[in-house]
N, CA, C and O atoms as a GROMACS GRO file, in nm:
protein
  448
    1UNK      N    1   8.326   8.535  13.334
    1UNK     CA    2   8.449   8.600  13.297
    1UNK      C    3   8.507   8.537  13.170
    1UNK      O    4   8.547   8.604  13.075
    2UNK      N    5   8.509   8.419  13.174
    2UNK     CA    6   8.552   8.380  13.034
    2UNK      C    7   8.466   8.418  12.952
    2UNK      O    8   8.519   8.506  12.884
    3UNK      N    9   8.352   8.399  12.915
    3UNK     CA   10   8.266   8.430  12.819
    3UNK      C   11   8.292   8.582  12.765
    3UNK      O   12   8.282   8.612  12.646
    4UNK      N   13   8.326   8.665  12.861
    4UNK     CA   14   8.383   8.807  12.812
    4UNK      C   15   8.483   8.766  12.737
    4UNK      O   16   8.481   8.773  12.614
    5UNK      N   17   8.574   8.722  12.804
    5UNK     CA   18   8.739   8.708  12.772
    5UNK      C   19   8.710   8.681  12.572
    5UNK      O   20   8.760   8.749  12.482
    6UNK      N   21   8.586   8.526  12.552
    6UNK     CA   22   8.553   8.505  12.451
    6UNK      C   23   8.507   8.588  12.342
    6UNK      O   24   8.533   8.569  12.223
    7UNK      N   25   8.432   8.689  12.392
    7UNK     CA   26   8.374   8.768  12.330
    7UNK      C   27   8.458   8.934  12.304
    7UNK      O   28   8.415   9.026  12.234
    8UNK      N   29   8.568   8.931  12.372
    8UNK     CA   30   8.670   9.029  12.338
    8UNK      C   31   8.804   8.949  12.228
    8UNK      O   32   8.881   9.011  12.154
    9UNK      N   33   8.800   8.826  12.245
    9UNK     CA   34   8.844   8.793  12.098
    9UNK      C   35   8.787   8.805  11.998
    9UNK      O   36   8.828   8.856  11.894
   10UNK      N   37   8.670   8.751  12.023
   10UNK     CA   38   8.594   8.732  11.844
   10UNK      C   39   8.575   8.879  11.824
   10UNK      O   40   8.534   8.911  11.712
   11UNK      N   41   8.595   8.974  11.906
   11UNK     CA   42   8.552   9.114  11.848
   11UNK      C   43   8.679   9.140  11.815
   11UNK      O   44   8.671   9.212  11.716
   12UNK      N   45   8.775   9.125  11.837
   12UNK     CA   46   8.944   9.166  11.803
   12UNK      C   47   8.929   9.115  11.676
   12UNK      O   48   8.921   9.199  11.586
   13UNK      N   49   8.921   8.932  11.631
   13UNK     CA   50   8.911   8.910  11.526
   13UNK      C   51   8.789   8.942  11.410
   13UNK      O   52   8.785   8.909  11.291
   14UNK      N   53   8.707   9.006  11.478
   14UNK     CA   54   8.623   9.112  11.337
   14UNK      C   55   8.677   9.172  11.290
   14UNK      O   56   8.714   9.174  11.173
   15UNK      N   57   8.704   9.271  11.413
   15UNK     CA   58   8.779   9.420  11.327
   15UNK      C   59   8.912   9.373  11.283
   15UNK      O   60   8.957   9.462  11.210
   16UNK      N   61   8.992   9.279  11.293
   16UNK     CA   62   9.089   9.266  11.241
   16UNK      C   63   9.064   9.222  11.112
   16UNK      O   64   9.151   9.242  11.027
   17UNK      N   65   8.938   9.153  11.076
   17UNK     CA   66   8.887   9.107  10.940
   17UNK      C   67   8.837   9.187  10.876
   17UNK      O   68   8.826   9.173  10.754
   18UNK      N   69   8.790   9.298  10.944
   18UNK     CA   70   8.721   9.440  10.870
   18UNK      C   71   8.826   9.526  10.821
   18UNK      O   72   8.807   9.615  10.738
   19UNK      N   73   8.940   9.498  10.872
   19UNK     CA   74   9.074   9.576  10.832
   19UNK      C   75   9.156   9.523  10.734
   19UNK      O   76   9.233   9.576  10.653
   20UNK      N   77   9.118   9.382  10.761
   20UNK     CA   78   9.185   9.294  10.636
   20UNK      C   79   9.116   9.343  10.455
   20UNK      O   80   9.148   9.371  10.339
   21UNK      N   81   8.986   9.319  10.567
   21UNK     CA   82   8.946   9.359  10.374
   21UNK      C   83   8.895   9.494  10.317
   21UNK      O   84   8.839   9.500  10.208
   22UNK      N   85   8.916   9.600  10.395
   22UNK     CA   86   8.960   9.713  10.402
   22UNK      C   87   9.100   9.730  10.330
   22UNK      O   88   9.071   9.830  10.264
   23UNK      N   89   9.209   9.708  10.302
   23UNK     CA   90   9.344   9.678  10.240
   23UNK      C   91   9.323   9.597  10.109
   23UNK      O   92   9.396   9.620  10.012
   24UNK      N   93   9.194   9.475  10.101
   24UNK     CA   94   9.222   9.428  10.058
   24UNK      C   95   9.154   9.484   9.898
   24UNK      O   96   9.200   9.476   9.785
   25UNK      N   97   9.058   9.526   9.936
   25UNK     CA   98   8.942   9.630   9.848
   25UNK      C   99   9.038   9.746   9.782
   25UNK      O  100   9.007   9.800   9.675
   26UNK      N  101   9.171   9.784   9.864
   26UNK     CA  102   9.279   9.895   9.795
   26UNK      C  103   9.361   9.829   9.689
   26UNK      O  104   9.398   9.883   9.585
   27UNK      N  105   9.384   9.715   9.725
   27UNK     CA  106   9.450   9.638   9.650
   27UNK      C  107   9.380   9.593   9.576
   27UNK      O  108   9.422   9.637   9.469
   28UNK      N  109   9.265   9.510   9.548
   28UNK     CA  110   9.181   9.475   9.439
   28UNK      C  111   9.192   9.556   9.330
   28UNK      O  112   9.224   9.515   9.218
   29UNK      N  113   9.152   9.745   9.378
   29UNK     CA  114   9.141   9.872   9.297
   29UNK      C  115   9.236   9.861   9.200
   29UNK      O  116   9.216   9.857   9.079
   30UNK      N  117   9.384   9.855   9.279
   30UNK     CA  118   9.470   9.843   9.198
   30UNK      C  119   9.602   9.718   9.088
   30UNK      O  120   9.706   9.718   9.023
   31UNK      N  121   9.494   9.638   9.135
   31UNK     CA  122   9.514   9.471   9.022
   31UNK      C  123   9.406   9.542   8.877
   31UNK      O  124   9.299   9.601   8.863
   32UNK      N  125   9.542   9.477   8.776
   32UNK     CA  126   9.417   9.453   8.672
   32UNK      C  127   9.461   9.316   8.568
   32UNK      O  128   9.565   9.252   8.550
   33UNK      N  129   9.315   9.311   8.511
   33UNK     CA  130   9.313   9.224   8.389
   33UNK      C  131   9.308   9.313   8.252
   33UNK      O  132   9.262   9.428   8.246
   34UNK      N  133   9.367   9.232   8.133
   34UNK     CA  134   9.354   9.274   8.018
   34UNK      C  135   9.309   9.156   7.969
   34UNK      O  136   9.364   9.047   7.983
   35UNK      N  137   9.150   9.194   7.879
   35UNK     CA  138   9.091   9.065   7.801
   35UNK      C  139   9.067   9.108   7.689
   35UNK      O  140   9.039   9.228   7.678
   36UNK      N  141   9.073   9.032   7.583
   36UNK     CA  142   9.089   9.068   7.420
   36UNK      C  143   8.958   8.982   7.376
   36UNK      O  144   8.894   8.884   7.413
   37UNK      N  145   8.959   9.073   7.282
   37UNK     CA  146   8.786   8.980   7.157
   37UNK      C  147   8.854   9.018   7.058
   37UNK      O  148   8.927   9.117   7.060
   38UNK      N  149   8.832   8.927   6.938
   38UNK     CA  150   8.840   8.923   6.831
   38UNK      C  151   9.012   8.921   6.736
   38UNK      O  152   9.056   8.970   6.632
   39UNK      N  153   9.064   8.835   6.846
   39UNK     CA  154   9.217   8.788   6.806
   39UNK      C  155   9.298   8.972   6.876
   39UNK      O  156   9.390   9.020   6.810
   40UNK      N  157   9.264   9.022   6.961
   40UNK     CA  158   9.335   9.144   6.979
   40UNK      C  159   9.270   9.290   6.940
   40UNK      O  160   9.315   9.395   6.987
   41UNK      N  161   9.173   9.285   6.861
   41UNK     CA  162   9.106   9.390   6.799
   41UNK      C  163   9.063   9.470   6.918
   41UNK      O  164   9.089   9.589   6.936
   42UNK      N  165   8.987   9.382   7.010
   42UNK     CA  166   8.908   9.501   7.109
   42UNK      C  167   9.019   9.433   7.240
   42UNK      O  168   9.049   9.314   7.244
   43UNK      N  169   9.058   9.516   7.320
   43UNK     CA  170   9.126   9.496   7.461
   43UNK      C  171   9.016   9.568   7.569
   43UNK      O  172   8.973   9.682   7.551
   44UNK      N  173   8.982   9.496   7.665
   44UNK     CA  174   8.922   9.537   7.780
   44UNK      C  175   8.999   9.556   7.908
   44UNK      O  176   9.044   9.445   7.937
   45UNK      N  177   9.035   9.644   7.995
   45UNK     CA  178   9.098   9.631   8.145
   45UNK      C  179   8.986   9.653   8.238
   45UNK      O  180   8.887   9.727   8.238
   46UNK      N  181   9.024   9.584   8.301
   46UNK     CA  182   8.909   9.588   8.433
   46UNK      C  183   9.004   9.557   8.512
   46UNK      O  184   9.103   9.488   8.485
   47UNK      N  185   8.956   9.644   8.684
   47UNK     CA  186   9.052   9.631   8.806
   47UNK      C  187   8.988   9.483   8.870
   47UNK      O  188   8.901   9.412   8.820
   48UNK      N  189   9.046   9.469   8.974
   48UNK     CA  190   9.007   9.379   9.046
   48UNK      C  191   8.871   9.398   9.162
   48UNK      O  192   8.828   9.318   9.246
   49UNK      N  193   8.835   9.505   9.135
   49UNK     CA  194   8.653   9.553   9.203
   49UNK      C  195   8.568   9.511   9.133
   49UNK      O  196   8.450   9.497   9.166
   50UNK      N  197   8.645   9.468   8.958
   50UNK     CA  198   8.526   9.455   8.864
   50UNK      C  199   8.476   9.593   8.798
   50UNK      O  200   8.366   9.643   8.774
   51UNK      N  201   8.592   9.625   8.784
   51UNK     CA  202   8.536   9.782   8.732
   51UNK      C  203   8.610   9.839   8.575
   51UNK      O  204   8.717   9.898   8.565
   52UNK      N  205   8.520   9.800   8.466
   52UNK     CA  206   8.610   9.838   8.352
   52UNK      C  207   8.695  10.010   8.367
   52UNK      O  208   8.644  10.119   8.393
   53UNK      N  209   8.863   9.969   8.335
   53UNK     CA  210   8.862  10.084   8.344
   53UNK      C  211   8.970  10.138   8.224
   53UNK      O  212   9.053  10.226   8.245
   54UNK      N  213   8.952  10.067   8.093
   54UNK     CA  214   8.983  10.111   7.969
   54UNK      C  215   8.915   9.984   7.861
   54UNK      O  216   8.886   9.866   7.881
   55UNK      N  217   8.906  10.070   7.745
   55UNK     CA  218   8.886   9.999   7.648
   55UNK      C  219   8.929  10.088   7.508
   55UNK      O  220   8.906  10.205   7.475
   56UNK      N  221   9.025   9.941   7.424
   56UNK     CA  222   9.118  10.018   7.270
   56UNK      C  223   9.029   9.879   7.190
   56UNK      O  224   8.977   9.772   7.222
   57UNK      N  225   9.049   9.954   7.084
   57UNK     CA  226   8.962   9.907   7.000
   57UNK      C  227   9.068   9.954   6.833
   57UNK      O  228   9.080  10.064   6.778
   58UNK      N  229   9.106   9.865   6.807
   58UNK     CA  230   9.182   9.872   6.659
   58UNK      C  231   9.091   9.962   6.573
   58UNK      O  232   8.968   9.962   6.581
   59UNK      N  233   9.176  10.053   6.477
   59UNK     CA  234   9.079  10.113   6.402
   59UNK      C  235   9.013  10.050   6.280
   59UNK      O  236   8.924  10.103   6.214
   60UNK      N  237   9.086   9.898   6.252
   60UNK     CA  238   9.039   9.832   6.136
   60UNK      C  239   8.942   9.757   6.183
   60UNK      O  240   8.919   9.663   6.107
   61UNK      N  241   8.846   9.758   6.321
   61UNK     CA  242   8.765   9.688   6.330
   61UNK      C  243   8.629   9.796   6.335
   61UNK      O  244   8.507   9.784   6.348
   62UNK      N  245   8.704   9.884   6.322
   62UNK     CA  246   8.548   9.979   6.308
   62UNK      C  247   8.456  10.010   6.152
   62UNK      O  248   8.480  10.103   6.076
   63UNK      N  249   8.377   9.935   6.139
   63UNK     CA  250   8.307   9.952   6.009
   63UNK      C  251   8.201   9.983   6.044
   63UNK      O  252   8.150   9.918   6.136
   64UNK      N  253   8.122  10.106   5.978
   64UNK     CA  254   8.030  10.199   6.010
   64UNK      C  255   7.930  10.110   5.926
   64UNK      O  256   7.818  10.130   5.973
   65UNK      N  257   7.923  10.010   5.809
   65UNK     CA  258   7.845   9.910   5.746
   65UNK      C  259   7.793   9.826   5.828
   65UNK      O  260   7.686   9.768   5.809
   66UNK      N  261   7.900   9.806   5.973
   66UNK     CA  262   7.891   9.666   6.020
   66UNK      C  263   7.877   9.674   6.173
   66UNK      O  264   7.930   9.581   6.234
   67UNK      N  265   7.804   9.783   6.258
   67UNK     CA  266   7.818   9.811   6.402
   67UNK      C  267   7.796   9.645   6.491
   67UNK      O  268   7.863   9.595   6.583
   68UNK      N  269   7.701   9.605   6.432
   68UNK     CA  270   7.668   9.495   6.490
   68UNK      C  271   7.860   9.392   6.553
   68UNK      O  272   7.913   9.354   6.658
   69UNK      N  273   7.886   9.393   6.432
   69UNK     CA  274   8.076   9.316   6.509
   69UNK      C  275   8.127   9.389   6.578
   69UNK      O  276   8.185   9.324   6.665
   70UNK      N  277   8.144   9.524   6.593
   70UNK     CA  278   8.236   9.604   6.663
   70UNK      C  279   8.153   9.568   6.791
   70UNK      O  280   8.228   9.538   6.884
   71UNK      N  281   8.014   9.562   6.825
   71UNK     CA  282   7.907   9.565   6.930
   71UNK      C  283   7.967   9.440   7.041
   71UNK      O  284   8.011   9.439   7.156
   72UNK      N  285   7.936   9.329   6.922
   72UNK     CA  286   7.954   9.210   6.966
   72UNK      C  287   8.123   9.165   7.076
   72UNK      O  288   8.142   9.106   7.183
   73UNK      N  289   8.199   9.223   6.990
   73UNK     CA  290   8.320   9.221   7.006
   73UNK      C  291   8.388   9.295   7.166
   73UNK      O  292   8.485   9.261   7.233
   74UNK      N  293   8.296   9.396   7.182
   74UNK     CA  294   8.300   9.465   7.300
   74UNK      C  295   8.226   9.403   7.437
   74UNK      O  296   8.273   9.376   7.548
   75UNK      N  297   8.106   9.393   7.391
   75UNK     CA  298   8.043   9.259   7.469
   75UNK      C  299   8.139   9.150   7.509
   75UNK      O  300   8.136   9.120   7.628
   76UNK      N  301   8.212   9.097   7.445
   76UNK     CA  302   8.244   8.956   7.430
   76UNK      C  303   8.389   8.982   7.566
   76UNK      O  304   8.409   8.918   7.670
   77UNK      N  305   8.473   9.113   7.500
   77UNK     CA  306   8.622   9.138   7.567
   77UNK      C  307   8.547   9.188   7.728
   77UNK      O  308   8.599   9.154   7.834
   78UNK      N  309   8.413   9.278   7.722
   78UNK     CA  310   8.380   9.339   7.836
   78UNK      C  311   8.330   9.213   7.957
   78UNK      O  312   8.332   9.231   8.079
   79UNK      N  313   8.288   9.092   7.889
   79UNK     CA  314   8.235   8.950   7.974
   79UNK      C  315   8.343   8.890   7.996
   79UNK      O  316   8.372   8.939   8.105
   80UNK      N  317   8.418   8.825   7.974
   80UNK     CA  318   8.575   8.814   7.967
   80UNK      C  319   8.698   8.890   8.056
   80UNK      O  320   8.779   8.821   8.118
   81UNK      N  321   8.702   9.010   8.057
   81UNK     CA  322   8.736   9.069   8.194
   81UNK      C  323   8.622   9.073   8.300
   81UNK      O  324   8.656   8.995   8.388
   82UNK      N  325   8.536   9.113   8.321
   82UNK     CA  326   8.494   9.113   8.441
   82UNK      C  327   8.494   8.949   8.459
   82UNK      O  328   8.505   8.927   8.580
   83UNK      N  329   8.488   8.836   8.391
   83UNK     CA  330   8.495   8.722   8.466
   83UNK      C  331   8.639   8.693   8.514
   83UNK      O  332   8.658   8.609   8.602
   84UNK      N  333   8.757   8.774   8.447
   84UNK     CA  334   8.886   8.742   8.499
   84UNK      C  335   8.952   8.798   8.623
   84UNK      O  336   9.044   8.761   8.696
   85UNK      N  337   8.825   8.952   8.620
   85UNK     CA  338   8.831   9.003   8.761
   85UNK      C  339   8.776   8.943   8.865
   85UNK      O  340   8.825   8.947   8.978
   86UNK      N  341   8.668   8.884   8.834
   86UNK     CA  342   8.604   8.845   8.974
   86UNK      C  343   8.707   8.717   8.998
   86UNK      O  344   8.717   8.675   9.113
   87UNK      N  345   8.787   8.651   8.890
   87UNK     CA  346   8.855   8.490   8.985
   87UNK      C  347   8.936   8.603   9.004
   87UNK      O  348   8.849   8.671   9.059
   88UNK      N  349   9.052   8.690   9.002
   88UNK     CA  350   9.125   8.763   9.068
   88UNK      C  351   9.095   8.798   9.200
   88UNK      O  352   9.179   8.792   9.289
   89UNK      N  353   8.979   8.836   9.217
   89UNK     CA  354   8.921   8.865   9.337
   89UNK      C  355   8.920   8.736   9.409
   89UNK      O  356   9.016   8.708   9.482
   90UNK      N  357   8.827   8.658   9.398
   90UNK     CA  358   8.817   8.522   9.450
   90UNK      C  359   8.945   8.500   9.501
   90UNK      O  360   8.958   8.500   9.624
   91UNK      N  361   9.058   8.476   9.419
   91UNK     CA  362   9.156   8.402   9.466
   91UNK      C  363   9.267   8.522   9.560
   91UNK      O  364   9.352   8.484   9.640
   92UNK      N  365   9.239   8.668   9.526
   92UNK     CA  366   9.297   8.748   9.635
   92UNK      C  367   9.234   8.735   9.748
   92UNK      O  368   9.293   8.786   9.843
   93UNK      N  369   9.125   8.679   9.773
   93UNK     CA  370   9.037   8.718   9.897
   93UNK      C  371   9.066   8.611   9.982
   93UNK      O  372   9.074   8.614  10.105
   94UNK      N  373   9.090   8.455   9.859
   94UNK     CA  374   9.112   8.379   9.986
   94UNK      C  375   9.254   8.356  10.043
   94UNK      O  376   9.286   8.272  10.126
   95UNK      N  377   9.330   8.442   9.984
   95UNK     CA  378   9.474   8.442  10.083
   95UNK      C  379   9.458   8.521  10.205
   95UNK      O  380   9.549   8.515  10.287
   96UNK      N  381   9.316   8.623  10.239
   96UNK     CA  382   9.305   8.682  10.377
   96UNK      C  383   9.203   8.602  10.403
   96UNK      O  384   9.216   8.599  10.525
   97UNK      N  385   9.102   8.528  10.378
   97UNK     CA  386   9.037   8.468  10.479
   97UNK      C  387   9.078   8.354  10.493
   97UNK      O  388   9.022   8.292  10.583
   98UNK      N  389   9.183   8.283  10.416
   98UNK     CA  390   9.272   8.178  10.499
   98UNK      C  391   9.147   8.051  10.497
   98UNK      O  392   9.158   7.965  10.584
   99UNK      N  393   9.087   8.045  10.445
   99UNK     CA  394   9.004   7.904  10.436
   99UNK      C  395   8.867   7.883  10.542
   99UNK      O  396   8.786   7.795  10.570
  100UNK      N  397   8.905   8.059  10.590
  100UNK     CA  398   8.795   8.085  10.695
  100UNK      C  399   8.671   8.064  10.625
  100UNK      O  400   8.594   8.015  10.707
  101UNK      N  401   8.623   8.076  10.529
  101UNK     CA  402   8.490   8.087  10.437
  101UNK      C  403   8.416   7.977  10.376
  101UNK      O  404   8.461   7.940  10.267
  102UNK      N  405   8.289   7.902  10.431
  102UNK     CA  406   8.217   7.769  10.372
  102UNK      C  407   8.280   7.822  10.217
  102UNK      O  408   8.317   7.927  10.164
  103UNK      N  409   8.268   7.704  10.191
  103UNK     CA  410   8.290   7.649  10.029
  103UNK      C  411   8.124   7.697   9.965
  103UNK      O  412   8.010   7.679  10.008
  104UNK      N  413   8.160   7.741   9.886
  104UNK     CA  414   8.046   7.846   9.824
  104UNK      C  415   8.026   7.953   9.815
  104UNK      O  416   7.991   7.996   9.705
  105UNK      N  417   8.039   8.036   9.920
  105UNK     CA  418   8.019   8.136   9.970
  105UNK      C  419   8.115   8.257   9.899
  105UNK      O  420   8.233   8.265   9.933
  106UNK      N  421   8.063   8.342   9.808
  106UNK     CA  422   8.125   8.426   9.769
  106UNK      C  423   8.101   8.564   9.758
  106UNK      O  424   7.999   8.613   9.709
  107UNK      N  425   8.193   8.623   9.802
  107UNK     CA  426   8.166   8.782   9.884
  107UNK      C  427   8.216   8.849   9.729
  107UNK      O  428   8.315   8.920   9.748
  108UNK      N  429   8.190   8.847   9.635
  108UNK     CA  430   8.203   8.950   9.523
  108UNK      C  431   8.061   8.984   9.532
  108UNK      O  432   8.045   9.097   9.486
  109UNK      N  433   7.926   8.920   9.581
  109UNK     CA  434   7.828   8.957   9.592
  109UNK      C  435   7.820   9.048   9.663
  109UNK      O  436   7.767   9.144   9.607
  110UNK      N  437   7.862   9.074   9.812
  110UNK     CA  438   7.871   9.181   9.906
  110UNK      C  439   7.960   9.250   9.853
  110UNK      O  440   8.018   9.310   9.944
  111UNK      N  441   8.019   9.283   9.717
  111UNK     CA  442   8.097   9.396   9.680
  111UNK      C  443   8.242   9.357   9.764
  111UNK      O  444   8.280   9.455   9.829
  112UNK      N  445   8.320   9.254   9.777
  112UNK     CA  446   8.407   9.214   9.833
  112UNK      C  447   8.513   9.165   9.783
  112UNK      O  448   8.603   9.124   9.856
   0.00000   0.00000   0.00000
């Protein structure tokens, strides 16, 4: 009987963790970062899923002589947000798992 009793908690606390980050994946959607290349020229936003979801680009950085900088520059703002999204993530995730999670272990891999 206890061993049930045990095993109807840890199932309460799944789905209560499946619900947590269920909310928490809505909220990620709607966090964002803004990351800049080239002193402001290119701006990148990305949500907190890791999902670019704008990019402005000054018109004085566009030289049709010179694609290679405008290239670079997009690269640079597009690596830069998604790395500011994923610590966004990181550090939203661990206010719901509460320190529940080995040290290492990071669920942006499982899309988290």
């Amino acid at each position: 009987m206890n061993q049930n009793m045990n095993m109807a908690d840890m199932f309460g606390k799944v789905m209560d963790m499946q619900r947590k980050m269920s909310e928490m994946q809505e909220l990620l959607a709607s966090k964002t970062v803004i990351a800049e290349a080239g002193g402001g020229m290119v701006q990148v936003t990305a949500n907190g899923q890791q999902r670019i979801t704008a990019i402005k680009i000054e018109k004085d950085v566009i030289d049709p002589e010179d694609p290679e900088m405008l290239e670079d520059l997009i690269i640079a703002g597009v690596n830069k947000a998604l790395e500011e999204a994923a610590q966004l993530a990181k550090t939203e995730m661990s206010k719901i798992t509460g320190g529940m999670m080995p040290p290492g272990m990071d669920l942006s891999k499982l899309g988290l």
